[in-house]
N, C-alpha and C positions, 0 to 999 in steps of 0.2 A: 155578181156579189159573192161575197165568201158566207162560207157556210158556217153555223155557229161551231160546228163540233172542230174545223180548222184552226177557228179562234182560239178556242179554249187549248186546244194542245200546243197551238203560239203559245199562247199566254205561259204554259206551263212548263214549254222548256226552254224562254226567256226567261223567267224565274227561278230554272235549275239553274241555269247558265251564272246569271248572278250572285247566286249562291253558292256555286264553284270558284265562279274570280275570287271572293272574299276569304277564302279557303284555303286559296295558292298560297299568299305572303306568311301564314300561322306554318302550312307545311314546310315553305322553304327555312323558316326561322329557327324550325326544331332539329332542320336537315343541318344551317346553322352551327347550333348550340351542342348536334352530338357529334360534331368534330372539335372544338372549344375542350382547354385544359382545366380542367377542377384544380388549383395548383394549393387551395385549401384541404381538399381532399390527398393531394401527394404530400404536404406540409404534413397532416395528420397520421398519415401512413408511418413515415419515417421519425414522427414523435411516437410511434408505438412499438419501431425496430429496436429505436435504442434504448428506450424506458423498460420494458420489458422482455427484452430476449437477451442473451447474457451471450448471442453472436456464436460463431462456430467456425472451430480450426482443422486443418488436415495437419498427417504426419507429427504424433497419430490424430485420431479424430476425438477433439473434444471440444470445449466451453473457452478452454483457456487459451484464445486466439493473441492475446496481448502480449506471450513470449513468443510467439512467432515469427518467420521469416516473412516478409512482406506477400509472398506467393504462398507460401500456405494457409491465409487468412483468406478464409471464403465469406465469410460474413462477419461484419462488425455489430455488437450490441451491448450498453454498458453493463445490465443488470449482472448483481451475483447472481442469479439463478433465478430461473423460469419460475417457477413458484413463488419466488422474490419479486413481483412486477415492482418499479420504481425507486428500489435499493439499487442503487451502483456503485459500481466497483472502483475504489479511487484509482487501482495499476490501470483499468481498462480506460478509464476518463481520461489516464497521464497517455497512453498509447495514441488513445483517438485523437484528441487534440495537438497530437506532434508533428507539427509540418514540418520538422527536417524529415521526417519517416515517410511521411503521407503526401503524396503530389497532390494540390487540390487545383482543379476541381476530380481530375481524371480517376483517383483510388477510391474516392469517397462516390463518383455514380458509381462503380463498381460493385463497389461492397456495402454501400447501404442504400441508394437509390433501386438500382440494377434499372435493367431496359435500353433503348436506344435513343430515349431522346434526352437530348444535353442541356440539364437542368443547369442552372448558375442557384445557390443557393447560400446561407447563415446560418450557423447553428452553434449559440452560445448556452455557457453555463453560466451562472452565478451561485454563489455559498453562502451563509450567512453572516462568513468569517469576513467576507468584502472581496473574494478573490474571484476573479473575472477570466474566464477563458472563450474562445471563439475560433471559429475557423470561418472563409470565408468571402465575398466581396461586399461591398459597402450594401445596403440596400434600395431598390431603386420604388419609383413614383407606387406601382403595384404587384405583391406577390401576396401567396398565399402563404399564413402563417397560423401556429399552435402554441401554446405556453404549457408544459407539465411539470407538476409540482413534485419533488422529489428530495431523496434521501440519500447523499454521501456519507456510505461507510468509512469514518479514519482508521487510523492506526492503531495499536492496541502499544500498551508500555508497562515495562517493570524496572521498578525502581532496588536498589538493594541498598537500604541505607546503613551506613557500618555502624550508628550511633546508636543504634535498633536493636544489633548482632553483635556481643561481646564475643559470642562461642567462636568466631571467626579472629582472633586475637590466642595467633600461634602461640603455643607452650613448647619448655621445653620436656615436656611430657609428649610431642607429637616428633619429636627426633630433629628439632630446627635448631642447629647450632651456629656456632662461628664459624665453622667453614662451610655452611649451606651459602649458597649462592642462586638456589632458583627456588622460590614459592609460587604456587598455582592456586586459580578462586576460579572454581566451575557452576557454569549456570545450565541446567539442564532442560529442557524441551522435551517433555510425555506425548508424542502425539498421539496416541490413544486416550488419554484426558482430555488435550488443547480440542480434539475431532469429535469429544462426547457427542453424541447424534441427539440427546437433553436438551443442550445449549440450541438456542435459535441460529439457525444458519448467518443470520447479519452479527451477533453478539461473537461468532466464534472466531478462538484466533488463530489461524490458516497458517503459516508459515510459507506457503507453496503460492498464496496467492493474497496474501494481505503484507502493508510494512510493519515490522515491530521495532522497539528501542529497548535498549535494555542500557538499565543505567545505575552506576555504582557510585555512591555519593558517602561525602565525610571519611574518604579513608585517611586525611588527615589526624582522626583520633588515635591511629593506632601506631604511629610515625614513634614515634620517643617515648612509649610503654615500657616499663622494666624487664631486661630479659633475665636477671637474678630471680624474680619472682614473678613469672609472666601471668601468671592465675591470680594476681591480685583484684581483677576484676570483681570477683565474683568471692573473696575473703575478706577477711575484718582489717585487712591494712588500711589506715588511717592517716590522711593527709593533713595539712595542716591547717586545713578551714574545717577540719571536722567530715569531708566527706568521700564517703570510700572513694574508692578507684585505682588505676597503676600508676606504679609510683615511677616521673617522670626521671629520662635517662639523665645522665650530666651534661652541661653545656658542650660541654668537648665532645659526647659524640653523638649530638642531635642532629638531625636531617632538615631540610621543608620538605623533600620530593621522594615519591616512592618512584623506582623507573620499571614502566612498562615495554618489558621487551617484543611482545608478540603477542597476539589473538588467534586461536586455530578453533577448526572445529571437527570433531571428532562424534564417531556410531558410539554409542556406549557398549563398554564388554568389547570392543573392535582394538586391535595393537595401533597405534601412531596417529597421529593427524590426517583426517581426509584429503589428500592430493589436491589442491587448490593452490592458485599463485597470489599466495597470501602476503609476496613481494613487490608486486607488480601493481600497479592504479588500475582499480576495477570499481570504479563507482556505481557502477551499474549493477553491481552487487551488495557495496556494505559502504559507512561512513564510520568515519569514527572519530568521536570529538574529543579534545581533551583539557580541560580547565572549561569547556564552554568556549572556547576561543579557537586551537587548534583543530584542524580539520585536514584528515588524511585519508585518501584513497587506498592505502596500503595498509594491511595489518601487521606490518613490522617494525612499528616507528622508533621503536629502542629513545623513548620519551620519555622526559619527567613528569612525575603526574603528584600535585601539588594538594587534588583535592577529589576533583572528579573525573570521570570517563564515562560516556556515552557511543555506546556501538549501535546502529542502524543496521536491521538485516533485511535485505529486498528479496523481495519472492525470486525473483530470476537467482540468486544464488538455491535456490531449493529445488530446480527446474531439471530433470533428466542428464542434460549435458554437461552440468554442474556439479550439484551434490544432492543426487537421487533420492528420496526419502517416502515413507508412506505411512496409512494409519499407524501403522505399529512402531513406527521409530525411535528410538531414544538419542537424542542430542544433544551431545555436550560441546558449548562454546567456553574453552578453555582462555585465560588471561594468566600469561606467564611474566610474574615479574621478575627482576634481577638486581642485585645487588652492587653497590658501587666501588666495581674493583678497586678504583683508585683512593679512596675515603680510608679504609683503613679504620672502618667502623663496623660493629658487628651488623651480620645480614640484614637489608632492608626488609626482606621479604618475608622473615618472620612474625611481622602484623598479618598477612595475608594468608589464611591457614583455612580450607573449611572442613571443617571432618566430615560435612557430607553435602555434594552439590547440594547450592541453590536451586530449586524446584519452579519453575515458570508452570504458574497454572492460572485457575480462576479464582484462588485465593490471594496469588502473591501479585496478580498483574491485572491492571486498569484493561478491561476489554475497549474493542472498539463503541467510539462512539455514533453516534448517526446526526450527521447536519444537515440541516432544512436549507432547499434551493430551486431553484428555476433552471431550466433544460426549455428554449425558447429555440423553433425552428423556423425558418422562414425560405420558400422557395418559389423563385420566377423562371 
């Protein structure tokens, strides 16, 4: 016969035993799960590279990786600035989103996944304007995915409107005659104002890393102003409805068009125009529109300009290898018009006169504003 005390130690490591098999399947399933992808958690990660880190450039080393050369971009991130979490930068959103620049999937594990394993991933914007961007493959049955809510900083703009500005309504007080042939209208750029460290980093306007427009409107008014009395703007000469203003030329030598020869831009207190190929198509620098309609890559278009002109200046023209500029710079974007040799009418250019650059600051210029949007990530 067995003895009790056999039993009982049966008994009890029959019981452990049992309670070990039930034990294996929980071990192996955690053994499992910590080889298993969190691809919520990488989803999450890389909704917090681009929302808030504003990414990092070599050569030299800063923030501003979106004028970069593809190999000196170590890391991509939209925000303007670290302190800025969820403000982004529209240059860095136009850079990321460019798949002629960007091979995907192979630039983007690089430089905003990193690691060794080869994610397929989505990662779209939307604005509130309706504009839709994404880079990408389609997305499949399960991935891991994040939605963050965010702010595109636009452009900032100034408007000069000449209906506004008589003082800009040459005289023959400021030496514009009949045989002038060039008038110039300067718009000047304080970056030590525009870079006030007062203004909120997302409100300020950056010329080095934000777009601006600079736009001159209604110089139609000053087309067929009297050059016999060019100050009548602003004297008691009396029209025939009663209300002041310049007294219009004669039909024989009235114009539609002022012609815009050229746009330069120049240091202030510096001799000549900044060395730029202000002849050559550089989009990727400035636009320049003219009636609203014309549209030139070149700042030499020796163009009629019936009413309006609008120039676009892109940060990459402000960029070191360009036209180098910093806190302290003073910049004058010069507009040279000219007169119609063949017309045989007195200078056109004499409407366009300013005794003292136009001033872009926070009083003459619409800052940027901030649009509400969605930055949705998705990764398998």
């Amino acid at each position: 016969m067995l003895s009790v005390d056999f039993l009982i130690g049966f008994t009890i490591f029959i019981l452990g035993l049992v309670w070990a098999a039930t034990m294996v399947p929980g071990l192996l399933v955690g053994l499992d799960r910590s080889t298993a992808i969190d691809y919520d958690a990488v989803a999450y990660r890389t909704g917090v590279i681009l929302v808030e880190d504003p990414g990092w450039g070599i050569s030299p080393n800063n923030t501003q990786w979106e004028f970069k050369a593809k190999n000196d971009v170590y890391r991509m991130g939209l925000s303007i600035y670290r302190e800025k979490p969820n403000i982004l930068s529209e240059m860095k959103v136009q850079r990321f989103f460019n798949t002629s620049f960007w091979n995907y999937p192979d630039d983007y594990r690089d430089k905003v996944f990193f690691g060794d394993y080869p994610y397929l991933f989505n990662v779209s914007l939307v604005t509130n304007d309706g504009k839709y961007r994404s880079i990408g493959g389609p997305l499949p049955e399960g991935y891991g995915y994040i939605r963050r809510a965010i702010k595109l900083k636009g452009m900032s703009s100034a408007v000069v409107n000449f209906s506004n500005h008589p003082e800009y309504n040459a005289s023959e007080d400021m030496n514009i005659t009949q045989t002038a042939n060039i008038g110039t209208f300067l718009v000047r750029m304080n970056c030590s104002q525009l870079l006030d460290r007062t203004v909120p980093q997302e409100y300020q306007i950056d010329p080095r890393t934000d777009l601006i427009w600079i736009n001159l409107t209604h110089l139609e008014l000053y087309m067929n102003n009297s050059i016999t009395n060019p100050n009548n703007w602003t004297t008691n000469a009396t029209l025939g409805q009663g209300i002041f203003g310049p007294v219009p030329r004669p039909a024989s030598e009235q114009w539609t068009a002022a012609r815009l020869q050229n746009v330069t831009f120049h240091l202030a207190n510096a001799t000549g125009a900044f060395p730029l190929p202000y002849g050559t198509a550089h989009p990727e620098l400035w636009e320049l529109v003219i009636d609203g309609t014309s549209l030139y890559d070149t700042l030499e278009p020796d163009a009629d300009v019936q009413g309006n002109i609008s120039l676009l200046l892109k940060p990459e023209l402000f960029q070191p290898r360009n036209f180098p500029i910093d806190e302290n710079s003073l910049v004058d974007v010069k507009f040279t018009f000219q007169n119609d040799p063949a017309g045989g009418h007195p200078v056109q250019t004499q409407i366009f006169y300013g005794p003292q650059p136009f001033g872009l600051n926070y009083t003459t210029a619409q800052p940027p504003r901030l649009m509400d949007g969605a930055l949705e990530v998705a990764v398998w």
